[in-house]
Backbone bond lengths (Angstrom), bond angles and torsions (degrees), N, CA, C in turn:
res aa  C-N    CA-C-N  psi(-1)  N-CA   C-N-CA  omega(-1)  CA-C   N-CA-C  phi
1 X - - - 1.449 - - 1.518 108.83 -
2 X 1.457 108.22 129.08 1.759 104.85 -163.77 1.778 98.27 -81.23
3 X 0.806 131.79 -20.02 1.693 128.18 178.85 1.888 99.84 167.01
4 X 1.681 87.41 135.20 1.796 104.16 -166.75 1.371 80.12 -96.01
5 X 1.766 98.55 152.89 1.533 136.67 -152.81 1.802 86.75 -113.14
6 X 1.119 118.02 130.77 1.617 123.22 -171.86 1.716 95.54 -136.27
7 X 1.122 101.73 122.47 1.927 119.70 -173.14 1.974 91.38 -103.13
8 X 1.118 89.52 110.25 1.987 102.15 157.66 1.571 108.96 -94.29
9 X 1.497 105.71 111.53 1.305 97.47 168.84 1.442 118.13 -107.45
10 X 1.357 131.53 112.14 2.091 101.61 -156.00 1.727 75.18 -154.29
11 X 1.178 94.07 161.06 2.085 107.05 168.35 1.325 110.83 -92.58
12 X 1.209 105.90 -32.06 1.552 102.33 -164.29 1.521 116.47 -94.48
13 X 0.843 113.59 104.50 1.849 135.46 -153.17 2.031 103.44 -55.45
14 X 1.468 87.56 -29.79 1.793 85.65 176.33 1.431 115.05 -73.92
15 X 1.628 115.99 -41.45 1.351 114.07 169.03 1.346 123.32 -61.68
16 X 1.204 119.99 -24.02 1.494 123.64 -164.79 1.495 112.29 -84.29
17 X 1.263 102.22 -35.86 1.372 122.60 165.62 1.483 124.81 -67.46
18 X 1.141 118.18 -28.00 1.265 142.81 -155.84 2.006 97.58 -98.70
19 X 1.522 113.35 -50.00 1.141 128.65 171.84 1.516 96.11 -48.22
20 X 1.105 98.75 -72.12 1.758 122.02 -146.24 1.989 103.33 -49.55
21 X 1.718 104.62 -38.55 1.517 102.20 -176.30 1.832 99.33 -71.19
22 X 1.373 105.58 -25.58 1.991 100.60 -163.60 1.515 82.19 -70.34
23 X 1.337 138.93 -52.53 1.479 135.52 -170.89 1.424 116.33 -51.55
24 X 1.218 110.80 -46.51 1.302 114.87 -173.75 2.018 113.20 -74.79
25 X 0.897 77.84 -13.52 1.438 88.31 -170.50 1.689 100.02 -83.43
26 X 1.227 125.75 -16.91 1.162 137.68 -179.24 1.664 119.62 -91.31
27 X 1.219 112.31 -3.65 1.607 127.90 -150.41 1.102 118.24 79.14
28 X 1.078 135.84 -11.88 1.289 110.46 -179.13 1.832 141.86 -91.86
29 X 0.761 128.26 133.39 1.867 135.59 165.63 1.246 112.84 -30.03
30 X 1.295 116.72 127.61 1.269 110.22 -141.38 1.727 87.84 -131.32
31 X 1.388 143.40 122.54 0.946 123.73 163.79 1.744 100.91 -128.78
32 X 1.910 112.35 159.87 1.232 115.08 -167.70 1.701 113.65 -136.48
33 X 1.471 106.79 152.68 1.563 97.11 -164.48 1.925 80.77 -155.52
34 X 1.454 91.33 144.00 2.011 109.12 173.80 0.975 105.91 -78.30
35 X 1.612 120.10 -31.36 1.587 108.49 -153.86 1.410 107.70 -137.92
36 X 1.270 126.26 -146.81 1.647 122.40 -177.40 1.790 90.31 -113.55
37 X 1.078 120.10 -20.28 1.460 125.74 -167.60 1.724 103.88 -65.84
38 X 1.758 92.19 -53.70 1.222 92.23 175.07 1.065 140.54 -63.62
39 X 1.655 116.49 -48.49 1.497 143.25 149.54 1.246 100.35 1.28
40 X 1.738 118.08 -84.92 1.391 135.42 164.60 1.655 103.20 -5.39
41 X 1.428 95.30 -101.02 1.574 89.71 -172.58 1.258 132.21 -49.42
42 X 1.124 127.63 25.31 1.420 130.98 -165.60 1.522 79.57 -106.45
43 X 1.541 97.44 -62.99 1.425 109.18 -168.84 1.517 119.77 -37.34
44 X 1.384 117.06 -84.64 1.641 131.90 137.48 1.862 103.28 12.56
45 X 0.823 114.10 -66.61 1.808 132.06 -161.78 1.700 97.22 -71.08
46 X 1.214 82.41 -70.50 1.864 87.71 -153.89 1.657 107.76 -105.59
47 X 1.696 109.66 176.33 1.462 94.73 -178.40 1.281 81.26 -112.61
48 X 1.768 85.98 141.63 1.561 107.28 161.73 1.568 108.11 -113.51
49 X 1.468 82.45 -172.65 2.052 86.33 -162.69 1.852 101.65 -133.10
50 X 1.711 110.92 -47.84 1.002 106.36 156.90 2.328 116.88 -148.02
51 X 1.126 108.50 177.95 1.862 100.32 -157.36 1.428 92.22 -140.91
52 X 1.399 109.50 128.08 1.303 122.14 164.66 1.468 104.63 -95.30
53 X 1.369 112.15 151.68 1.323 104.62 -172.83 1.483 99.99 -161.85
54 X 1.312 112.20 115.69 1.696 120.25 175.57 1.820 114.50 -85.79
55 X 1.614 99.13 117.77 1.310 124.11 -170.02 1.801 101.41 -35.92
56 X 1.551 117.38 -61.56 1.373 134.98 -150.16 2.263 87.93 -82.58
57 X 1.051 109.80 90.55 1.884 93.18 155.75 1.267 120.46 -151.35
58 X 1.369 122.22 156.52 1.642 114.94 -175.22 1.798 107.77 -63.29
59 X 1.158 108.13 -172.79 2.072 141.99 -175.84 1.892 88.30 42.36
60 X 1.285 125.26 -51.15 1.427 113.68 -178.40 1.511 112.33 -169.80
61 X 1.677 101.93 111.86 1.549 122.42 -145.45 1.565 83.77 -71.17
62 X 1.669 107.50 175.48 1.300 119.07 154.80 1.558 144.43 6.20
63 X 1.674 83.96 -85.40 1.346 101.08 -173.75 1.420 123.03 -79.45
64 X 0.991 116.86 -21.11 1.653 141.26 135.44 1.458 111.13 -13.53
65 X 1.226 98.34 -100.49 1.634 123.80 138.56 1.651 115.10 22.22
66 X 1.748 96.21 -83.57 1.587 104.13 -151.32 2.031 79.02 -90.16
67 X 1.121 141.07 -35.94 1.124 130.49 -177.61 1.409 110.55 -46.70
68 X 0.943 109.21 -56.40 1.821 122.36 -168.39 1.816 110.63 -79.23
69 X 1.200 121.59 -3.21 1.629 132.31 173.48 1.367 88.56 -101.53
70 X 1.592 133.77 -51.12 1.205 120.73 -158.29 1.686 128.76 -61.48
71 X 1.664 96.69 -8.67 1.725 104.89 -174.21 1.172 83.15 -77.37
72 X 1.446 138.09 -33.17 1.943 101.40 -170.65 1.673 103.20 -135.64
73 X 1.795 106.68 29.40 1.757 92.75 172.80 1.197 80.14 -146.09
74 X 2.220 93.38 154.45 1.637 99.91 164.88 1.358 116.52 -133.14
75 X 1.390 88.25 18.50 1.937 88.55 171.09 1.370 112.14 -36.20
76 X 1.434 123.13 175.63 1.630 123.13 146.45 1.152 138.54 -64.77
77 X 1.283 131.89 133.40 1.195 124.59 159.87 1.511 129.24 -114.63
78 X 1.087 123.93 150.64 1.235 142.59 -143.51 1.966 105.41 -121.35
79 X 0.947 135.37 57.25 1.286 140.28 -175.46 1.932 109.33 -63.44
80 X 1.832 88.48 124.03 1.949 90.65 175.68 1.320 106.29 -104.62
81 X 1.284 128.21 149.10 0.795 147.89 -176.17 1.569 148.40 -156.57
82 X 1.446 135.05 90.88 0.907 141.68 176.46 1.816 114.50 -14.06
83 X 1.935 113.24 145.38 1.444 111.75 -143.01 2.649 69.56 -76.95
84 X 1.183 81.70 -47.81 1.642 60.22 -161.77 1.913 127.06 -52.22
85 X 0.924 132.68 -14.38 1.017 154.65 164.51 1.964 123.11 -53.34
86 X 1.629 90.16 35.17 1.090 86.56 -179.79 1.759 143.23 -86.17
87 X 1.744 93.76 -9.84 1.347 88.46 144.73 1.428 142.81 -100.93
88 X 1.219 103.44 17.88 1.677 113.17 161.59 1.986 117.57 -88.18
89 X 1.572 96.75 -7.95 1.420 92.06 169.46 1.553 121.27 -93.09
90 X 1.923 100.44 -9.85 1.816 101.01 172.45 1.240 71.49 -84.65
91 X 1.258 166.44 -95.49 1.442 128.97 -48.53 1.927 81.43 -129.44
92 X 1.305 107.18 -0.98 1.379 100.75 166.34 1.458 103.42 -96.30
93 X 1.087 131.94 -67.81 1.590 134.58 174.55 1.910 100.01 -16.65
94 X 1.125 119.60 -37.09 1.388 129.82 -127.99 1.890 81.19 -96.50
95 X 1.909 100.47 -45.17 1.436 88.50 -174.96 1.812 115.72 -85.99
96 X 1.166 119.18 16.72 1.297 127.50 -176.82 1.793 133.88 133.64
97 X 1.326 101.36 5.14 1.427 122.00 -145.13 1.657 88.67 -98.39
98 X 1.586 124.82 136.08 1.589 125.25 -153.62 1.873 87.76 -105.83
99 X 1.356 127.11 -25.72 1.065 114.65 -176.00 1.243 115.89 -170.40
100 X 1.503 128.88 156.75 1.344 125.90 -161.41 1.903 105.61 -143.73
101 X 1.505 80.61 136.01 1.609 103.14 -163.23 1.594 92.96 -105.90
102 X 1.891 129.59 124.47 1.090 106.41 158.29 1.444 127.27 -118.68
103 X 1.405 117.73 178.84 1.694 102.71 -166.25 1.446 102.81 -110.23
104 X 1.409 103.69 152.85 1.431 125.31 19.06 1.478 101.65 -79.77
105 X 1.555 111.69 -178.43 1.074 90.27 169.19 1.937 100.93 -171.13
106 X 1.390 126.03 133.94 1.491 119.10 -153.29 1.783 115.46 -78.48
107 X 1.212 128.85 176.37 1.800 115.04 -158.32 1.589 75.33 -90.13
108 X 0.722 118.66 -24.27 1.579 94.67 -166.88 1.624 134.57 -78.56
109 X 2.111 85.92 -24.52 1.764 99.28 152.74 1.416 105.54 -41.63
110 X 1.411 107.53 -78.75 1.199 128.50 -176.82 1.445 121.34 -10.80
111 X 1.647 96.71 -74.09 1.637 91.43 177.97 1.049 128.93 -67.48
112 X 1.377 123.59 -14.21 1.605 125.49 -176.46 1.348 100.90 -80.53
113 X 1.157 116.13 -34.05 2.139 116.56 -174.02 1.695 88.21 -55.43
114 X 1.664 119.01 -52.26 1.501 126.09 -125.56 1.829 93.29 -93.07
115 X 1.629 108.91 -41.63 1.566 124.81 164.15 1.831 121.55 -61.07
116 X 0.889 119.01 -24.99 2.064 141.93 166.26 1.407 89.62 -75.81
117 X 1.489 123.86 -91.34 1.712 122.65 -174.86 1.244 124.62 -52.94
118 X 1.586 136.54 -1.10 1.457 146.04 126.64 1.381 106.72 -32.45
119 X 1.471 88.98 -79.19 1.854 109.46 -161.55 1.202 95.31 -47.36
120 X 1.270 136.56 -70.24 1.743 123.47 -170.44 1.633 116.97 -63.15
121 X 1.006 114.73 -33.00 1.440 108.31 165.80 1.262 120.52 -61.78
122 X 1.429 122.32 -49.30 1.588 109.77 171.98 1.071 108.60 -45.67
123 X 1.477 132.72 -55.06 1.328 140.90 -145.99 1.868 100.18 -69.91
124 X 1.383 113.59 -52.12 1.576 107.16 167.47 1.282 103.28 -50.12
125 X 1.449 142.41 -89.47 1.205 143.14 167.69 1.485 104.83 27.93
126 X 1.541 95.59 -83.19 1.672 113.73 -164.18 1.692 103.32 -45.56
127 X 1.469 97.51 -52.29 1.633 99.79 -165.08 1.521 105.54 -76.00
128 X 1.254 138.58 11.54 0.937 144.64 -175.15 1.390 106.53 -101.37
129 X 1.605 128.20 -52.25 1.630 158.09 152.04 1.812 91.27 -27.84
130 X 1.040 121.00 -50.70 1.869 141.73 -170.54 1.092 106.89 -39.38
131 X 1.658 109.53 -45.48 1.449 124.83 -140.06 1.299 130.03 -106.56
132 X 1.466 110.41 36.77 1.413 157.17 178.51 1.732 106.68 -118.42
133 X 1.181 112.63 -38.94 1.031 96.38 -177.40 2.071 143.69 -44.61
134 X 1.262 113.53 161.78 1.580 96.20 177.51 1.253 138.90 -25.56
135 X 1.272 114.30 118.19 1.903 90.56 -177.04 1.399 119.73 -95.74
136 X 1.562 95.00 37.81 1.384 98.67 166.58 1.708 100.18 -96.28
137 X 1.413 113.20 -31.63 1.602 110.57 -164.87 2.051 93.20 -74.59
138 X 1.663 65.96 140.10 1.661 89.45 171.44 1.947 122.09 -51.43
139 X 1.275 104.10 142.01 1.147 90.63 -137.46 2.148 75.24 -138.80
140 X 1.760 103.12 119.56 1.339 103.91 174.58 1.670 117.05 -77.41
141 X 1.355 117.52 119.41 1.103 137.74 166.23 1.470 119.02 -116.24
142 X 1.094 95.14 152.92 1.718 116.14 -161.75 1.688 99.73 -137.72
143 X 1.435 101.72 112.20 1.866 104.43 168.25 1.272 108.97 -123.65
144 X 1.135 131.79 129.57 1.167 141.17 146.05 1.483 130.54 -119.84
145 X 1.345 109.42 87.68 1.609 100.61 171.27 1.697 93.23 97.77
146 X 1.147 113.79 -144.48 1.643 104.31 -177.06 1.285 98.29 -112.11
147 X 1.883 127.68 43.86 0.999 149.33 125.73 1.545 133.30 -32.70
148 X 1.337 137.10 113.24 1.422 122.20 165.37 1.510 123.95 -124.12
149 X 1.012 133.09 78.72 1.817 112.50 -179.95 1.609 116.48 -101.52
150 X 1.350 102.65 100.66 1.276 106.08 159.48 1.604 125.70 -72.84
151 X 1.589 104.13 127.56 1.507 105.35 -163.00 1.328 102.15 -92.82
152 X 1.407 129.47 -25.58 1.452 112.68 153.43 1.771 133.38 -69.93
153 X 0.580 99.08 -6.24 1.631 106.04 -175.83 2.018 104.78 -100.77
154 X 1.223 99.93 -38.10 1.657 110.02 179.27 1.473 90.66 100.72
155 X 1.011 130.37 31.72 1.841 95.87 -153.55 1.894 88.97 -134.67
156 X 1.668 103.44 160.79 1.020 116.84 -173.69 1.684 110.43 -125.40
157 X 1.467 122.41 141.39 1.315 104.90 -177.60 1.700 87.00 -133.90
158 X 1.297 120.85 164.34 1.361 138.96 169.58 1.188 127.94 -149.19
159 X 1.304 110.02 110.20 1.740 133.62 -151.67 1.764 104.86 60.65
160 X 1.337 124.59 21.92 1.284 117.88 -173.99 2.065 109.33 105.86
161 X 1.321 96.92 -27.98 1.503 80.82 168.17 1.683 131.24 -85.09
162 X 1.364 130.25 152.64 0.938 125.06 173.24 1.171 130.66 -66.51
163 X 1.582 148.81 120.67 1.144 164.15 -148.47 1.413 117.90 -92.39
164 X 1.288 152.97 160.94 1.301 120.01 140.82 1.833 95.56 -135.79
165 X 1.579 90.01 132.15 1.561 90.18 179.45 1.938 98.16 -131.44
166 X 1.421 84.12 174.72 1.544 82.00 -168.60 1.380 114.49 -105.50
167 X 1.558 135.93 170.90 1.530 123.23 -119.86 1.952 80.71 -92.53
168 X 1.013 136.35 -1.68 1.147 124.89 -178.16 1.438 115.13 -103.52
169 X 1.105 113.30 -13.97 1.765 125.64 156.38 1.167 125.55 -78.29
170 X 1.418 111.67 -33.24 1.420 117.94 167.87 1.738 97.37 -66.17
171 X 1.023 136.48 -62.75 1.258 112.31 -170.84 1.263 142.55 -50.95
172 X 1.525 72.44 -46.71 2.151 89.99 161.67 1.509 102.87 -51.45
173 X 0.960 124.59 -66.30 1.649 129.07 -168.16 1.769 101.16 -42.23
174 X 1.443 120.65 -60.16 1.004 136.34 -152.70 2.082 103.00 -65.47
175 X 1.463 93.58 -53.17 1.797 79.92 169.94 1.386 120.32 -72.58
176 X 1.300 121.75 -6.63 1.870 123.87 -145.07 1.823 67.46 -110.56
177 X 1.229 133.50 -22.08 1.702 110.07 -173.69 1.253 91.43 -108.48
178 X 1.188 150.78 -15.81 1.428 141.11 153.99 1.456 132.66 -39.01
179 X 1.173 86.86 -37.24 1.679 105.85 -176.47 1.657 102.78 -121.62
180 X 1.240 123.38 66.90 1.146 116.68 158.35 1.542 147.02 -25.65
181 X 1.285 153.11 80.12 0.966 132.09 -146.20 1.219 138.10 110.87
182 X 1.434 93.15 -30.79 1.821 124.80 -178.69 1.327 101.74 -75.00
183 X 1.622 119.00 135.63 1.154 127.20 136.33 1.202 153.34 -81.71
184 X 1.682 136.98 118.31 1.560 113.57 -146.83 1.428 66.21 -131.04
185 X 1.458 83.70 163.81 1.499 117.96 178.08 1.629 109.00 -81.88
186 X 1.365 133.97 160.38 1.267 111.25 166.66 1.514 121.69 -99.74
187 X 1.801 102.22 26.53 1.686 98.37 153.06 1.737 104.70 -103.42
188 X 1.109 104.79 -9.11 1.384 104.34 -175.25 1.955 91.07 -69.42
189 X 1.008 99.09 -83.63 1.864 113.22 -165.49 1.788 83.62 -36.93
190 X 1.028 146.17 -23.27 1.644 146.91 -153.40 1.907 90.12 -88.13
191 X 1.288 99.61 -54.49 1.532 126.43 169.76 1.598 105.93 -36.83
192 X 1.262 102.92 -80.90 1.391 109.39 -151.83 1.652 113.62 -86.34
193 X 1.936 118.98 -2.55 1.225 120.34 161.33 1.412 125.23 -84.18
194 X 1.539 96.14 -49.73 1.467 107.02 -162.36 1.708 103.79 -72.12
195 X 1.949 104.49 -33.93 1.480 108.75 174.25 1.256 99.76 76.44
196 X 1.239 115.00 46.30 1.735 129.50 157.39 1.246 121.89 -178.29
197 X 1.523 127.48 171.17 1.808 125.60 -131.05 1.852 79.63 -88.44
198 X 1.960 117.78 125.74 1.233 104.92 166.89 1.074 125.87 -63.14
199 X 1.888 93.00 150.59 1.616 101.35 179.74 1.551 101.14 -150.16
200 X 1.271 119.90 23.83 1.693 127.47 155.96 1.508 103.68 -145.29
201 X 1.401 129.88 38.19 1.228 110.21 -176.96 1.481 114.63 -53.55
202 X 1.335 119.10 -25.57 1.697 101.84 176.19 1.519 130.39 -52.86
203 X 1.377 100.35 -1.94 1.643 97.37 179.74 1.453 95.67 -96.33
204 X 1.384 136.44 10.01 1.097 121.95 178.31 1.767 107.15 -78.95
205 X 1.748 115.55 -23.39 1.530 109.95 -169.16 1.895 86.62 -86.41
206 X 0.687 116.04 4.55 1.954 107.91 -176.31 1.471 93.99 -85.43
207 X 1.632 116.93 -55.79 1.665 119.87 -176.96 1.581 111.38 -69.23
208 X 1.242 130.51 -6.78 1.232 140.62 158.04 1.405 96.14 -62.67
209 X 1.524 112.64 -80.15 1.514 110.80 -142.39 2.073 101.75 -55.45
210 X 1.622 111.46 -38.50 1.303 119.72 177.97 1.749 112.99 -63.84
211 X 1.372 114.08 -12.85 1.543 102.31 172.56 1.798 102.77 -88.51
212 X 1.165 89.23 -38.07 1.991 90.33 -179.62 1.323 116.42 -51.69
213 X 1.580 114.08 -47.90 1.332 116.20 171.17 1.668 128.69 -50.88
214 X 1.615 106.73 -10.38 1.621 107.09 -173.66 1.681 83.23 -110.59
215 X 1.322 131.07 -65.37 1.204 131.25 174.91 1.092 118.36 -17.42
216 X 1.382 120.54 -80.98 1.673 140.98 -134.90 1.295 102.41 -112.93
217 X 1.726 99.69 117.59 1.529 110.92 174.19 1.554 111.59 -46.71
218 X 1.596 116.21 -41.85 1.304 121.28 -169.26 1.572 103.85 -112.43
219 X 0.829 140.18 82.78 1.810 134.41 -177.64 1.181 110.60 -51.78
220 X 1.569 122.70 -23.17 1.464 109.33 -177.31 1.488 115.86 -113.25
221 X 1.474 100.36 21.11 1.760 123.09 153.08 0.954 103.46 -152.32
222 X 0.866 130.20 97.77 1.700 153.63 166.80 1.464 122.30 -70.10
223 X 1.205 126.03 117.62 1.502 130.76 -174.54 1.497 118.02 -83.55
224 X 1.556 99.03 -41.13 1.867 103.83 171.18 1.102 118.18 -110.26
225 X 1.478 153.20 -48.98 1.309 127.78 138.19 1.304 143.48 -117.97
226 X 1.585 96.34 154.66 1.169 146.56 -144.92 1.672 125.35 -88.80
227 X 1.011 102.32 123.74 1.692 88.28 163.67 1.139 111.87 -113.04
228 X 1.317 106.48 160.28 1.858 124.31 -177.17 1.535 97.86 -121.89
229 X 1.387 120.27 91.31 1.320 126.79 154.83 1.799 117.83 -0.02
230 X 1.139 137.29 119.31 1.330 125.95 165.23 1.778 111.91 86.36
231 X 1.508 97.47 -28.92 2.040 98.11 -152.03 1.471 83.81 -119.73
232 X 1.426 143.96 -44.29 1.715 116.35 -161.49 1.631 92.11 151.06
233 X 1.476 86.74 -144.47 1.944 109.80 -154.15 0.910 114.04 -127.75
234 X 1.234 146.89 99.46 1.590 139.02 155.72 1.421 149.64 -60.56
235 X 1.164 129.53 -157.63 1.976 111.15 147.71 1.707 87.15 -158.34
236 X 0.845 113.66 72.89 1.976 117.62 154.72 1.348 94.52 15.45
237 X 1.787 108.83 147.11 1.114 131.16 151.80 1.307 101.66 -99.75
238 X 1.535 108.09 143.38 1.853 117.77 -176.68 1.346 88.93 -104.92
């Protein structure tokens, strides 16, 4: 990929501006929007790769926003958010949003959230590009239960139907069905996705509750995963 396309969506013209030089300064394409309306058409128009997007904005806030992109995009998103506003940072995570930045907050947070959610997105990308390949070559699959994740293909099926989850659920899914049985902590799974020392593991029980909801006939008895009171997350052996 010759240089990823980064969408600022924010109201407040000093931050946006302010974002946009720390981005650019990094390589990257920088595109900018006031509102969620606009955001949209950016989206619509051009390819993006990953979208910052501030929870609080006028004609159509945030979460608005990342709900209504999410029926047909799965880039990352990057949700801002004021320190009091803390249930607008589940309830954005909740509508699709991979991670949440709150303010104030320094460029260098910033770029490391925005440079980490690159790196794993390319990396789905690639394995996604994969998934054409021969179907004679061996091909990693994962079943559990009327579970399927094929790790070459990216893809998820349940009872045989196709799934669509987003590239940060798939991962979660992908170690938590690897290890059957296993219990991880949710700084561990924080650990071993994001691939750096946690420092929001609480959004790991938000990407729980959003994989259960595609999974689990019953989300609030769950057959494949699991929580372990006190210790972490599992995925049942059937």
């Amino acid at each position: 990929m010759e240089k990823y396309h980064v969408l600022v969506v924010e109201d407040d013209k000093e931050i946006r501006d302010g974002i946009e030089i720390y981005l650019k300064s990094q390589g990257y394409e920088v595109f900018k929007a006031a509102d969620g309306i606009e955001g949209l058409e950016i989206i619509y128009r051009e390819e993006i790769h990953l979208a910052i997007v501030d929870v609080m904005m006028p004609r159509k806030d945030g979460i608005q926003m990342v709900m209504e992109m999410r029926k047909d995009y799965d880039f990352p998103v990057i949700m801002l958010s004021a320190k009091s506003e803390e249930v607008d940072k589940i309830l954005g995570l909740n509508m699709g949003a991979d991670d949440y930045v709150t303010k104030p907050f320094t460029p260098l947070e910033l770029l490391a959230r925005v440079n980490s959610q690159l790196r794993r997105y390319s990396r789905y990308l690639e394995k996604l590009a994969q998934g054409g390949k021969d179907s004679e070559e061996e091909q990693h699959i994962y079943r559990i239960g009327g579970l399927e994740l094929n790790e070459e293909k990216v893809e998820l099926r349940v009872d045989g139907v196709p799934v669509k989850v987003t590239p940060m659920e798939y991962r979660i899914l992908l170690l938590l069905m690897k290890h059957p049985g296993r219990v991880f902590s949710a700084d561990e799974i924080y650990e071993r996705v994001w691939n750096e020392k946690a420092v929001n593991s609480d959004t790991i029980m938000v990407h729980v509750r959003n994989i259960r909801e595609k999974i689990e006939i019953n989300p609030k008895n769950p057959k494949y995963l699991k929580v372990v009171w006190g210790v972490g997350y599992k995925m049942e052996k059937q």
